[in-house]
C-alpha positions as CSV (number, residue, x, y, z in Angstrom):
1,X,143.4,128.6,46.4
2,X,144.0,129.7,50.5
3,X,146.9,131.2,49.3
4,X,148.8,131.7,46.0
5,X,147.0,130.4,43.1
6,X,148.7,126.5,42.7
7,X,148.0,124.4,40.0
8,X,150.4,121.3,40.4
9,X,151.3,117.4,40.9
10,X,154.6,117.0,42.9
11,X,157.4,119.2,41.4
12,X,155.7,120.0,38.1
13,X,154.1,123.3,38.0
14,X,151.1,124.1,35.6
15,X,149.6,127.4,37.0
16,X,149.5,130.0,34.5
17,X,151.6,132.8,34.3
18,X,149.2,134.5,32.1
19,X,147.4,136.9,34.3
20,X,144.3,136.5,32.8
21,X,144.4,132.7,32.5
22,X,145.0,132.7,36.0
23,X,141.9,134.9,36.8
24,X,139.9,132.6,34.3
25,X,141.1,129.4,36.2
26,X,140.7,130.9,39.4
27,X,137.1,131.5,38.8
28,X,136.6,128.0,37.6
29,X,137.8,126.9,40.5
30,X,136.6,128.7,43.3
31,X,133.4,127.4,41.7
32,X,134.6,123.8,41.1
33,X,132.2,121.5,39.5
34,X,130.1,123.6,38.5
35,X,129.4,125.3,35.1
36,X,130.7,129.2,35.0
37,X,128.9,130.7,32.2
38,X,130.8,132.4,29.7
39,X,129.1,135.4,29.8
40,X,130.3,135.6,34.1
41,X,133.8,134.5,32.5
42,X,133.5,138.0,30.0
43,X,132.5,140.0,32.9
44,X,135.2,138.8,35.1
45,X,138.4,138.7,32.5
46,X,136.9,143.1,31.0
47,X,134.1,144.2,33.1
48,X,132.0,146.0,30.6
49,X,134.3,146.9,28.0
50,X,135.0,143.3,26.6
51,X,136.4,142.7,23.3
52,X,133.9,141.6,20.7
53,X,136.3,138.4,20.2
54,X,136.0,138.0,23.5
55,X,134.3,134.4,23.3
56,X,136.9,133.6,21.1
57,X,139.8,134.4,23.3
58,X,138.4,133.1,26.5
59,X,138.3,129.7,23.9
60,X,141.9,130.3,23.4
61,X,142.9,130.6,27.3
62,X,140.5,127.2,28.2
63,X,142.9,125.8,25.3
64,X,146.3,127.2,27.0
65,X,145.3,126.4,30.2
66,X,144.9,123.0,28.7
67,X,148.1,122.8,27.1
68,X,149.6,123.2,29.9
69,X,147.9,121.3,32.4
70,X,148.8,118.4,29.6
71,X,152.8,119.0,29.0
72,X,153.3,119.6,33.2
73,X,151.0,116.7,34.6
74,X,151.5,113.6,31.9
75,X,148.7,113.2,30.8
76,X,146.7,114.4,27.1
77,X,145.0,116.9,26.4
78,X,141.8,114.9,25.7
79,X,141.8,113.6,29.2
80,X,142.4,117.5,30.8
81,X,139.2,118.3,29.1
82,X,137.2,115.1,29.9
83,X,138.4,115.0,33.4
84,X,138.9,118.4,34.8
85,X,138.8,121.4,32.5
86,X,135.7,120.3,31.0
87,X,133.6,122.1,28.5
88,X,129.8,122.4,29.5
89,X,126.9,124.0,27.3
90,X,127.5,127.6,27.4
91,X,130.3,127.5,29.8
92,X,133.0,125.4,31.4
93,X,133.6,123.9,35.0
94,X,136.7,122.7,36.6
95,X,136.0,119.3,37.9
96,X,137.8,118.6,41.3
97,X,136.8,114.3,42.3
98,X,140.4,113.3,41.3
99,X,142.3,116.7,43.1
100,X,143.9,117.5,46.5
101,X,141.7,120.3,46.7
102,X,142.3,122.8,49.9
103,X,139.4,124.9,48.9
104,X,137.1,121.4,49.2
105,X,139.4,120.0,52.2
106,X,138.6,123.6,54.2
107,X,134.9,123.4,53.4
108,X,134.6,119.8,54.2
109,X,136.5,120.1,57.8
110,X,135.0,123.5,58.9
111,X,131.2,121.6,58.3
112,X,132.6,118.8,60.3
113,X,133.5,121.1,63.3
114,X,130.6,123.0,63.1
115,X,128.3,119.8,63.5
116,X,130.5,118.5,66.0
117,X,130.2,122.2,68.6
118,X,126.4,122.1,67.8
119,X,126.6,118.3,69.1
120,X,128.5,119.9,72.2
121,X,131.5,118.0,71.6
122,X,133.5,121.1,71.7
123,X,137.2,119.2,72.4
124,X,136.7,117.6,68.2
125,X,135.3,121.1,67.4
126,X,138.6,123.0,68.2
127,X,140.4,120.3,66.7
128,X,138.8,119.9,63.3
129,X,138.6,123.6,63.0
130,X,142.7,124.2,63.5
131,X,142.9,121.4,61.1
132,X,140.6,123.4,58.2
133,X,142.6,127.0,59.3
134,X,145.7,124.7,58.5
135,X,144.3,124.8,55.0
136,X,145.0,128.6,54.6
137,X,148.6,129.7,53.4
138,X,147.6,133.0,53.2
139,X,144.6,135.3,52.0
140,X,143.0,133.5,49.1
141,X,144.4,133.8,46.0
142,X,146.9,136.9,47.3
143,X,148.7,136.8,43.3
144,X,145.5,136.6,41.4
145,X,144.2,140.2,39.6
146,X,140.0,139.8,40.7
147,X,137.3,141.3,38.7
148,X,134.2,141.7,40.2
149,X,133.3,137.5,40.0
150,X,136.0,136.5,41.9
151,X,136.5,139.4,43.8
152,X,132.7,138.7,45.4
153,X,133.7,134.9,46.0
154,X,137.6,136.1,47.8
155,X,135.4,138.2,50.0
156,X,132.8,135.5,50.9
157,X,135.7,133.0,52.2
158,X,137.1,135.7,54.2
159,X,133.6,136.2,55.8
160,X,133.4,132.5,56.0
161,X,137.3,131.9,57.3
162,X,136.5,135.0,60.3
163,X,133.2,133.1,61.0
164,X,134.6,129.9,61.9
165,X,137.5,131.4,63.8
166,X,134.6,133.0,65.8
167,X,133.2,129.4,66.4
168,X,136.5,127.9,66.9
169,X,137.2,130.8,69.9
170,X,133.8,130.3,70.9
171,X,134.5,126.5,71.6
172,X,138.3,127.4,73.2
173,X,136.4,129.6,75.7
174,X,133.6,127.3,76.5
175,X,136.2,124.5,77.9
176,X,138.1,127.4,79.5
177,X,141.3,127.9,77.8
178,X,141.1,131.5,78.3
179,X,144.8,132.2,78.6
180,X,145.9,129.9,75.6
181,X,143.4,131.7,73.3
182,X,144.8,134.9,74.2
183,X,148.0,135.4,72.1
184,X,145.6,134.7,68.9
185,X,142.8,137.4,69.8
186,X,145.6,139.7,70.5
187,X,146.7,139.4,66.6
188,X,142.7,138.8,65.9
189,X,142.0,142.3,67.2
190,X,144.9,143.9,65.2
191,X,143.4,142.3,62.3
192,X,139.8,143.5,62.7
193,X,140.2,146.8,64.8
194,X,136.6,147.8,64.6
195,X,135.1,144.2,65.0
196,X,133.1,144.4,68.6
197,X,132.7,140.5,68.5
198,X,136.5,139.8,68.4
199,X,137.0,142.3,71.2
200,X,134.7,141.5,73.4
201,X,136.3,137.8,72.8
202,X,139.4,139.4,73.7
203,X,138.1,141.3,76.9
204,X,136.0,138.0,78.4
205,X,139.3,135.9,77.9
206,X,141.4,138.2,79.6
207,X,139.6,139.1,82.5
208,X,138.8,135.1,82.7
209,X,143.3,134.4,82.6
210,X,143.0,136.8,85.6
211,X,144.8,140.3,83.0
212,X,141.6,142.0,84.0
213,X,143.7,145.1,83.7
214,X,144.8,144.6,80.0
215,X,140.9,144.1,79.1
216,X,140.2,147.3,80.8
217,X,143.0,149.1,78.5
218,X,141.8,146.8,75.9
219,X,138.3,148.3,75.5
220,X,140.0,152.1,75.7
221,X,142.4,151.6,72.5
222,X,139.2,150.0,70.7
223,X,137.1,153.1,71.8
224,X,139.4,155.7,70.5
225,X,139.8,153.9,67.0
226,X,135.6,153.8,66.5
227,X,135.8,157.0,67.6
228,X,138.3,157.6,65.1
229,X,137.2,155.7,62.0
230,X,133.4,156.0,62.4
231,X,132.4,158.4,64.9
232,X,130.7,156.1,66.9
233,X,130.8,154.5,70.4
234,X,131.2,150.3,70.8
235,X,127.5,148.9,70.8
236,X,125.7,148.2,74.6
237,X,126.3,145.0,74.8
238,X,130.4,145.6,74.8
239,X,129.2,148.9,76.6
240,X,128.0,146.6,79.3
241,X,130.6,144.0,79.0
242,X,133.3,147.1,80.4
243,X,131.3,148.1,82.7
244,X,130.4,144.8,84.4
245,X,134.2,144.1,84.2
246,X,135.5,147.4,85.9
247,X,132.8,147.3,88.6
248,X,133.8,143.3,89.8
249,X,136.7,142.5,91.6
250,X,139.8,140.3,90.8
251,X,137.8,137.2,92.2
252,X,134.7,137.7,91.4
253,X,135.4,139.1,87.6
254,X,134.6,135.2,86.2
255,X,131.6,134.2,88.3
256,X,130.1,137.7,86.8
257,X,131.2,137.1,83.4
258,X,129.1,133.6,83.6
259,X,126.3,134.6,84.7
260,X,125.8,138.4,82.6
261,X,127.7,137.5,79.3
262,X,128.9,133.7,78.6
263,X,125.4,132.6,77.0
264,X,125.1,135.5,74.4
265,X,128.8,135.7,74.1
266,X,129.7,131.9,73.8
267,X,126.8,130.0,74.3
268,X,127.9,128.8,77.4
269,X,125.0,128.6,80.8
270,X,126.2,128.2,84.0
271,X,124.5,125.6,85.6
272,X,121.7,127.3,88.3
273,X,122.1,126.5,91.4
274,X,118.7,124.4,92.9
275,X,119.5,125.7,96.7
276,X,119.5,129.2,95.0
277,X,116.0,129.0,93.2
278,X,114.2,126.6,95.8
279,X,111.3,127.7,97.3
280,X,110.9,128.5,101.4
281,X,108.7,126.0,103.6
């Protein structure tokens, strides 16, 4: 699924050539183990012009896809339908227990690192989350044709894969590996041009690997292309986040970027300093 559309055990392939079996399976599985109406299986495979046999021939792909799964993996086509491809009142659901599933493996990872940077243990985080980004072979299901079903769930997990790149950077920065997270929120920002989150990323972890200057010309190239696209200036907060960085100098850039922007930026607080805030006799 994070990637080309694979259905397969070993060296035997049995992913559909058909393109609209393979839009029909993707949709079954992007919603794995649970039913998919047929009526949301319509919808996806003709929009709003379906065929009126169009029950009938969505019957006729579950069968093929069947077939298929049968001749290529061993096994009958009795057990395909009671194991994975199942039929379910008014629908059908693809049924996942016995698969290598990266879809499942991604989700199941990404929750773990998320628990594990809300319990502070930011070193697992990091780890856990380059083990679910491992997952992805490319944009999900890049040689699938997407109605408007799966089209809605392709565009949720790349919402969900940016979001937990955004944790994963978050935790990099918080145990100060500025200069190795660089090179990624260089290709990041290429990626999302107009995404103030990533480059403000991007400007706090090269000021903080001492390229102060690069974060400076940074913020300019990301000016002139919201300027360009959408006629707007970058929000105050990445306003702010220049300013702060042009007015510091070289060594005092990183105690600046600590104090003003680490805790909205990465949830990271600088411990205050009790000399600082004690009270005079």
């Amino acid at each position: 699924m994070l990637g080309p559309l694979t259905l397969a055990l070993n060296n035997r392939n049995a992913t559909p050539t058909a393109q609209k079996q393979r839009q029909l399976l993707a949709l079954l599985l992007v919603r794995h183990s649970t039913v998919v109406p047929v009526s949301t299986l319509i919808e996806e495979l003709w929009s709003e012009d379906p065929p009126r046999s169009a029950v009938a021939v969505i019957q006729t792909y579950v069968l093929g896809i069947r077939k298929k799964m049968a001749e290529q993996l061993d096994i009958g086509q009795g057990e395909v339908a009671e194991r994975y491809l199942r039929t379910r009142s008014k629908g059908y659901s693809f049924e996942v227990q016995d698969c290598v599933f990266d879809l499942r493996n991604y989700r199941s990872l990404s929750d773990a690192a998320r628990i594990a940077a809300k319990a502070g243990d930011d070193h697992r985080a990091v780890d856990l989350f380059h083990a679910a980004e491992a997952c992805w072979t490319g944009p999900a299901l890049v040689d699938v044709e997407a109605g408007m079903p799966l089209a809605a769930e392709i565009s949720h997990l790349d919402h969900l894969r940016l979001a937990n790149v955004e944790l994963r950077i978050e935790a990099e920065l918080r145990l100060g590996r500025y200069r190795e997270v660089c090179p990624d929120l260089a290709r990041l920002t290429m990626q999302h041009p107009l995404d103030e989150r990533m480059q403000a990323y991007y400007m706090f972890a090269l000021s903080r690997s001492g390229q102060r200057h690069l974060a400076l010309s940074s913020y300019q190239q990301f000016c002139k292309a919201m300027q360009h696209e959408l006629g707007l200036d970058p929000c105050m907060k990445l306003q702010k986040l220049h300013q702060d960085i042009l007015a510091a100098s070289d060594e005092r850039v990183g105690m600046m970027l600590e104090r003003k922007h680490a805790g909205y930026l990465i949830g990271f607080y600088p411990p205050t300093d009790p000399a600082a805030s004690a009270t005079p006799a």
